[in-house]
N, CA, C and O atoms as a GROMACS GRO file, in nm:
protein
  296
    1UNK      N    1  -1.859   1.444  -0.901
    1UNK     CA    2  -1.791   1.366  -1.003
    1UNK      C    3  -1.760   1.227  -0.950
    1UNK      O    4  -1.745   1.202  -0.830
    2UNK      N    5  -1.751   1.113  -1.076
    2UNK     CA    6  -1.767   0.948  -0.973
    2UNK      C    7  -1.606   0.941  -0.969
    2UNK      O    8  -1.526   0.999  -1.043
    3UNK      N    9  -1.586   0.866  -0.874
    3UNK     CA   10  -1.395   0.833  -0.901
    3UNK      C   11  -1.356   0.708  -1.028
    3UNK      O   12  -1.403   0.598  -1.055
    4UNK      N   13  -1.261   0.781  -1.076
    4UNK     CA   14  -1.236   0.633  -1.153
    4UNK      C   15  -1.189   0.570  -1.131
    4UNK      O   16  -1.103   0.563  -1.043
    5UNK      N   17  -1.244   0.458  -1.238
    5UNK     CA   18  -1.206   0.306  -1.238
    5UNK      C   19  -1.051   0.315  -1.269
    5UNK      O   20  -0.992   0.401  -1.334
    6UNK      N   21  -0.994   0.184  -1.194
    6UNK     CA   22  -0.844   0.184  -1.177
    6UNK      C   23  -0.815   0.085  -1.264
    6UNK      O   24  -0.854  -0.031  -1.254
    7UNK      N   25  -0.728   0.145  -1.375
    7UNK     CA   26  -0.637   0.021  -1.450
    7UNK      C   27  -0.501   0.013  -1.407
    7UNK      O   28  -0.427   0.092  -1.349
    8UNK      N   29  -0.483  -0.142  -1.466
    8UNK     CA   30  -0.365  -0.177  -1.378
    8UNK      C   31  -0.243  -0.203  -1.477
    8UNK      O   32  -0.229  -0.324  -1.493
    9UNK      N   33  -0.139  -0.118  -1.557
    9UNK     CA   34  -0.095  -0.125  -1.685
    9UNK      C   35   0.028  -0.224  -1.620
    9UNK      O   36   0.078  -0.191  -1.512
   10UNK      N   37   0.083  -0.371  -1.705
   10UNK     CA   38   0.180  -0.459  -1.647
   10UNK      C   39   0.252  -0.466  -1.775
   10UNK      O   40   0.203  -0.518  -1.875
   11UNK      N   41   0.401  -0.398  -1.768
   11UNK     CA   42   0.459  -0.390  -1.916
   11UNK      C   43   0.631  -0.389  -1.833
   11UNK      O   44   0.655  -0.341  -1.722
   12UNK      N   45   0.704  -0.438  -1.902
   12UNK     CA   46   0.824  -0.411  -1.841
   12UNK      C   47   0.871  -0.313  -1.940
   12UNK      O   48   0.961  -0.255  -1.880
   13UNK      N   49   0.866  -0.279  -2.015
   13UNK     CA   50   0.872  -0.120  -2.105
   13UNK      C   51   0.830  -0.025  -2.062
   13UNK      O   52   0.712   0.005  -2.076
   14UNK      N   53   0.930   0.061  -1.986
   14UNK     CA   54   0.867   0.225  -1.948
   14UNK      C   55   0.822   0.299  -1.998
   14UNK      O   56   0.731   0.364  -1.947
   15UNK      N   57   0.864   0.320  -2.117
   15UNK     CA   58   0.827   0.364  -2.240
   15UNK      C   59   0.686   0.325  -2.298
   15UNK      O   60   0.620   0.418  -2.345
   16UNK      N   61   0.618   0.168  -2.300
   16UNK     CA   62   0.505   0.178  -2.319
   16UNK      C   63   0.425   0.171  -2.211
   16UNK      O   64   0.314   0.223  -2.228
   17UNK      N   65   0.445   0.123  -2.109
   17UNK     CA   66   0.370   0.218  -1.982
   17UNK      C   67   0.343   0.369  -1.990
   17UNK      O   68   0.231   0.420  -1.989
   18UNK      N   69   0.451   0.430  -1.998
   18UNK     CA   70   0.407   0.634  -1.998
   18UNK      C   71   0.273   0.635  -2.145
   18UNK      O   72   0.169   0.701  -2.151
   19UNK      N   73   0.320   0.552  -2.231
   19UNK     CA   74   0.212   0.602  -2.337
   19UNK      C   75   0.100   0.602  -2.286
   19UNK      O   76   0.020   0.692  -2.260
   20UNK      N   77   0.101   0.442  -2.268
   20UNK     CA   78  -0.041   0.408  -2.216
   20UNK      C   79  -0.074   0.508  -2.119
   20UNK      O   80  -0.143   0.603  -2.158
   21UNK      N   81  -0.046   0.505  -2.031
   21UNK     CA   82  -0.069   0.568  -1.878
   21UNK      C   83  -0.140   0.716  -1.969
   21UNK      O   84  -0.258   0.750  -1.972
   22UNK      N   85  -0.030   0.775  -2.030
   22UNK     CA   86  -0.104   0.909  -2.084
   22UNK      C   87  -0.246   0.912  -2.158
   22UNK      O   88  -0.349   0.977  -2.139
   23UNK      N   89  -0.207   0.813  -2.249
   23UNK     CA   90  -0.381   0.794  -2.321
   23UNK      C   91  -0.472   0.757  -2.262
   23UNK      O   92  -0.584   0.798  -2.294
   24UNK      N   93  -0.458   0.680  -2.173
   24UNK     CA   94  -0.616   0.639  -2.115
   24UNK      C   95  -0.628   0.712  -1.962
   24UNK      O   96  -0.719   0.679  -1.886
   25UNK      N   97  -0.537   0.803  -1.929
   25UNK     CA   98  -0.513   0.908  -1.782
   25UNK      C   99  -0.651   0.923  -1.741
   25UNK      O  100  -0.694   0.898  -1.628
   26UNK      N  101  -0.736   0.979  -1.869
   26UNK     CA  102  -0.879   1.084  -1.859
   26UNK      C  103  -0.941   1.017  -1.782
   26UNK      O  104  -0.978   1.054  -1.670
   27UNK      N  105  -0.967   0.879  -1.847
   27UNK     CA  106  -1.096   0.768  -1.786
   27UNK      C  107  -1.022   0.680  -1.691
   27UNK      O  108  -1.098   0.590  -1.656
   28UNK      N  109  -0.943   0.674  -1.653
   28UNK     CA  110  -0.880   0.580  -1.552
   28UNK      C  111  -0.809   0.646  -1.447
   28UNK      O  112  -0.772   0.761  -1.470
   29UNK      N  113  -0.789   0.605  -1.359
   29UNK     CA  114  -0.622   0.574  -1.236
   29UNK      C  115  -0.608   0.488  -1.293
   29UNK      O  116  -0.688   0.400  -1.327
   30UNK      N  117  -0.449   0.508  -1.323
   30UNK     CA  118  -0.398   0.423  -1.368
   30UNK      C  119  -0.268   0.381  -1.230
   30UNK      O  120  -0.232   0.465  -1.148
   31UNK      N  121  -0.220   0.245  -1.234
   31UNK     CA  122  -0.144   0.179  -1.168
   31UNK      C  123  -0.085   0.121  -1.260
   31UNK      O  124  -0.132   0.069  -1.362
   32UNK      N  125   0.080   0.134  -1.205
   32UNK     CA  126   0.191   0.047  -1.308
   32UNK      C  127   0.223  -0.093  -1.246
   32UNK      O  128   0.186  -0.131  -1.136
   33UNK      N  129   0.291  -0.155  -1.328
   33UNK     CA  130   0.346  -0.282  -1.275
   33UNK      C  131   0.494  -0.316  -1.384
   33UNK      O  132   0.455  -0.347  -1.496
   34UNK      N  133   0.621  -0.315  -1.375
   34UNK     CA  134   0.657  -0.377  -1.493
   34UNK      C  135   0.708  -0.511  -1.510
   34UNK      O  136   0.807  -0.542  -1.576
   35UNK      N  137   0.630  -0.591  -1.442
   35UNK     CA  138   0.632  -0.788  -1.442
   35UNK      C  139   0.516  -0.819  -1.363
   35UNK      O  140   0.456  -0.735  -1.295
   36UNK      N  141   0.475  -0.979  -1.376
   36UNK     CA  142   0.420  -1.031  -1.346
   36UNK      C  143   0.405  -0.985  -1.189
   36UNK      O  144   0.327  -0.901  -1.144
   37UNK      N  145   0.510  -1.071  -1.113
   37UNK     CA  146   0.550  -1.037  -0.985
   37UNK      C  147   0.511  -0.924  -0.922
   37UNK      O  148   0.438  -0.919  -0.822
   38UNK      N  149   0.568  -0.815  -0.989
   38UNK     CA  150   0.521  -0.697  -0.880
   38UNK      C  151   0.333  -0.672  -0.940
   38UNK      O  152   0.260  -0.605  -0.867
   39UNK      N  153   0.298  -0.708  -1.019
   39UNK     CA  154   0.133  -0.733  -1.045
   39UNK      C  155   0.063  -0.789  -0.967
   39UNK      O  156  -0.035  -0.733  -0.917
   40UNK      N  157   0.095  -0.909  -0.940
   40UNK     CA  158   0.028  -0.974  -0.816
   40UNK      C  159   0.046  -0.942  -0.741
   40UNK      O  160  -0.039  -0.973  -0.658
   41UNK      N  161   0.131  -0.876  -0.699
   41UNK     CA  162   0.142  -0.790  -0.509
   41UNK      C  163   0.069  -0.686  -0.524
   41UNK      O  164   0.011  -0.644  -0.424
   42UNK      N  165   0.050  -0.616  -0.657
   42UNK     CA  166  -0.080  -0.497  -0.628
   42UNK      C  167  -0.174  -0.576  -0.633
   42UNK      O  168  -0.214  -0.595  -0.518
   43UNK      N  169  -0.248  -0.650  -0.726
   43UNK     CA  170  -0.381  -0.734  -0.728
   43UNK      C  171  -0.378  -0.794  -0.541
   43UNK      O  172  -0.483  -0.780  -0.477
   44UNK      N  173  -0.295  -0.836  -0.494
   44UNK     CA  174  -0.264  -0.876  -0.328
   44UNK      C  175  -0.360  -0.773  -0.301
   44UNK      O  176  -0.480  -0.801  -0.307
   45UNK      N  177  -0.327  -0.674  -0.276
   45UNK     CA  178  -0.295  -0.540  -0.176
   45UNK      C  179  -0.434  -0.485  -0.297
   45UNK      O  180  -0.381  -0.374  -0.289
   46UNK      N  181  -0.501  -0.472  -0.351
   46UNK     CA  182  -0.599  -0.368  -0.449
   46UNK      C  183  -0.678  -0.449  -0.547
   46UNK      O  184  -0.750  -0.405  -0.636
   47UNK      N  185  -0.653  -0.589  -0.514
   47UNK     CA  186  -0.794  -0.656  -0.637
   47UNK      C  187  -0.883  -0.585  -0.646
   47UNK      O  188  -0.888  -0.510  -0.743
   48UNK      N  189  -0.983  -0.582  -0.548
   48UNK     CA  190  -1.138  -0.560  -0.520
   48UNK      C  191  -1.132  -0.398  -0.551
   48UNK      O  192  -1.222  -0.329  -0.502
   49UNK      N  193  -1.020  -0.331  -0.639
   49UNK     CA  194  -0.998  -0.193  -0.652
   49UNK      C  195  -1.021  -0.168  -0.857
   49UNK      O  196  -1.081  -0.093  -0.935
   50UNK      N  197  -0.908  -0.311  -0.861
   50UNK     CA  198  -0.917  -0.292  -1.009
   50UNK      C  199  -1.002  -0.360  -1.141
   50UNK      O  200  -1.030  -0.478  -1.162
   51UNK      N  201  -1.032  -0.234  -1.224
   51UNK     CA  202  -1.116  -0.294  -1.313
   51UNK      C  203  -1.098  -0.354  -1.440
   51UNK      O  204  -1.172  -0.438  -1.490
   52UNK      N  205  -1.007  -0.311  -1.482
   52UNK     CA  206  -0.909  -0.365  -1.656
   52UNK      C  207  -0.733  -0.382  -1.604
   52UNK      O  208  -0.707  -0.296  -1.519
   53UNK      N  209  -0.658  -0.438  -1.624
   53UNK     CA  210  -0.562  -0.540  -1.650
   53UNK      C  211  -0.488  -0.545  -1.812
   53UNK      O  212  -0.520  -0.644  -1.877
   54UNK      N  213  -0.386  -0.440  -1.885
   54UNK     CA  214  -0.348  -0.460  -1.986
   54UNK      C  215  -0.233  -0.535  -1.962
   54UNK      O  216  -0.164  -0.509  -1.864
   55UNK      N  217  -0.213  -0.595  -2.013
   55UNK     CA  218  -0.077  -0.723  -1.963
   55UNK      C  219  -0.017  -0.722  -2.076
   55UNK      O  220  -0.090  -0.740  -2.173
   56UNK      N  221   0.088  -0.709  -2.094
   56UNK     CA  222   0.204  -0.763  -2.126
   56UNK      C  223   0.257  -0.895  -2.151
   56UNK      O  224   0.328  -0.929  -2.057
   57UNK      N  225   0.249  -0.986  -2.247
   57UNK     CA  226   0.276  -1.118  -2.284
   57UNK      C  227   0.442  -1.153  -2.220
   57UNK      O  228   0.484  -1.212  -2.120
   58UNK      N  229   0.504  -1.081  -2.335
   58UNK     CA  230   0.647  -1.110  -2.321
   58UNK      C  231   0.739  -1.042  -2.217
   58UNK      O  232   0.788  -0.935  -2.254
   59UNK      N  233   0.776  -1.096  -2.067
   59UNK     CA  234   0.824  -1.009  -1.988
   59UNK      C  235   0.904  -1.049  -1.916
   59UNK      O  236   0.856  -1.126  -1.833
   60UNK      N  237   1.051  -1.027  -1.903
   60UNK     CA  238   1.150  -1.090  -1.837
   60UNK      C  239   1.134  -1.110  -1.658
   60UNK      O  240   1.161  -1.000  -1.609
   61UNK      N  241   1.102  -1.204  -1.558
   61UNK     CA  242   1.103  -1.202  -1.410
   61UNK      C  243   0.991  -1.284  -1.432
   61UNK      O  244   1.013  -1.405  -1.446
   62UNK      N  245   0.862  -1.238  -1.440
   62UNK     CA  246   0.755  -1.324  -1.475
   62UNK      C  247   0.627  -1.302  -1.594
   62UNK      O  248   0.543  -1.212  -1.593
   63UNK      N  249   0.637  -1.392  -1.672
   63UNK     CA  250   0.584  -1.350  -1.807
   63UNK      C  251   0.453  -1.361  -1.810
   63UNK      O  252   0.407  -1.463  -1.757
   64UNK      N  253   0.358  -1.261  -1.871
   64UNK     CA  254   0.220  -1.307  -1.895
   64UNK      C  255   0.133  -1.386  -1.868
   64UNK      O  256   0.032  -1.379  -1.798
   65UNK      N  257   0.184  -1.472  -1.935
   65UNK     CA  258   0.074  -1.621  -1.928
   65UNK      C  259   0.172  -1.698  -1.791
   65UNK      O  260   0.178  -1.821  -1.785
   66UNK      N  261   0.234  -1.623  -1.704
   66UNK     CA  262   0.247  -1.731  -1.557
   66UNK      C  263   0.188  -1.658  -1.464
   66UNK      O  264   0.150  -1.702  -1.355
   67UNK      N  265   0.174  -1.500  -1.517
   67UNK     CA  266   0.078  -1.464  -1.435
   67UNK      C  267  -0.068  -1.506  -1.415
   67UNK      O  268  -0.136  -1.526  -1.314
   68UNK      N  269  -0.095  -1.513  -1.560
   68UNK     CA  270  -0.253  -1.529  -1.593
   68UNK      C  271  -0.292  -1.638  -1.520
   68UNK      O  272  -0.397  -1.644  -1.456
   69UNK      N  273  -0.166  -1.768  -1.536
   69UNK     CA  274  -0.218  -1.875  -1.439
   69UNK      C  275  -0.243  -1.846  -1.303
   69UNK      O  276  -0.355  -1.864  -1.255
   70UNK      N  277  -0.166  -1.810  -1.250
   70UNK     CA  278  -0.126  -1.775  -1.079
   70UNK      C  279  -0.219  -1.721  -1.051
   70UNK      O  280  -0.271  -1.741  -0.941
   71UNK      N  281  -0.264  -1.642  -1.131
   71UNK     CA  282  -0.418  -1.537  -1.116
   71UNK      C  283  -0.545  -1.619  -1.063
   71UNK      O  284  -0.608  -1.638  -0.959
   72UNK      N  285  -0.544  -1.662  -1.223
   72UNK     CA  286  -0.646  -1.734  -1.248
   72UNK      C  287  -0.663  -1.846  -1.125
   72UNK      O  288  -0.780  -1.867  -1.092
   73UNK      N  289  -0.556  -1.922  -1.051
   73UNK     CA  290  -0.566  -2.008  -0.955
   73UNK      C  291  -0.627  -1.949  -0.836
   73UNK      O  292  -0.697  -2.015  -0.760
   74UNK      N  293  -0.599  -1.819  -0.818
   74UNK     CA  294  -0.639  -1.779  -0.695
   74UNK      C  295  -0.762  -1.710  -0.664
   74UNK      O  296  -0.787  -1.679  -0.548
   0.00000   0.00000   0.00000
């Protein structure tokens, strides 16, 4: 059997993290994040690991689109 591809769910809602996490369990590892911040320390530590990225726009510590930049810069 192949291993799966790792998504990386970034939501500061626990609540829609567990959903997610449950629905897409089958076809993925899934990895949580709930802000920007602790996202980029997994992408740090597991880029070259992950394959999809559901992000979260609106998120109190560091929001969406400052991740996307910070990302995107590096």
């Amino acid at each position: 059997m192949a291993a799966k591809r790792k998504l990386l769910i970034v939501d500061d809602s626990t609540l829609n993290r567990q959903v997610l996490s449950k629905m897409l369990s089958e076809q993925y590892e899934i990895i949580e994040a709930e802000n920007g911040i602790q996202a980029l320390d997994v992408l740090g530590e597991r880029a070259n690991e992950i394959s999809l990225i559901l992000l979260d726009i609106v998120m109190p510590v560091m929001d969406g689109y400052t991740f996307l930049s910070i990302h995107r810069a590096n």
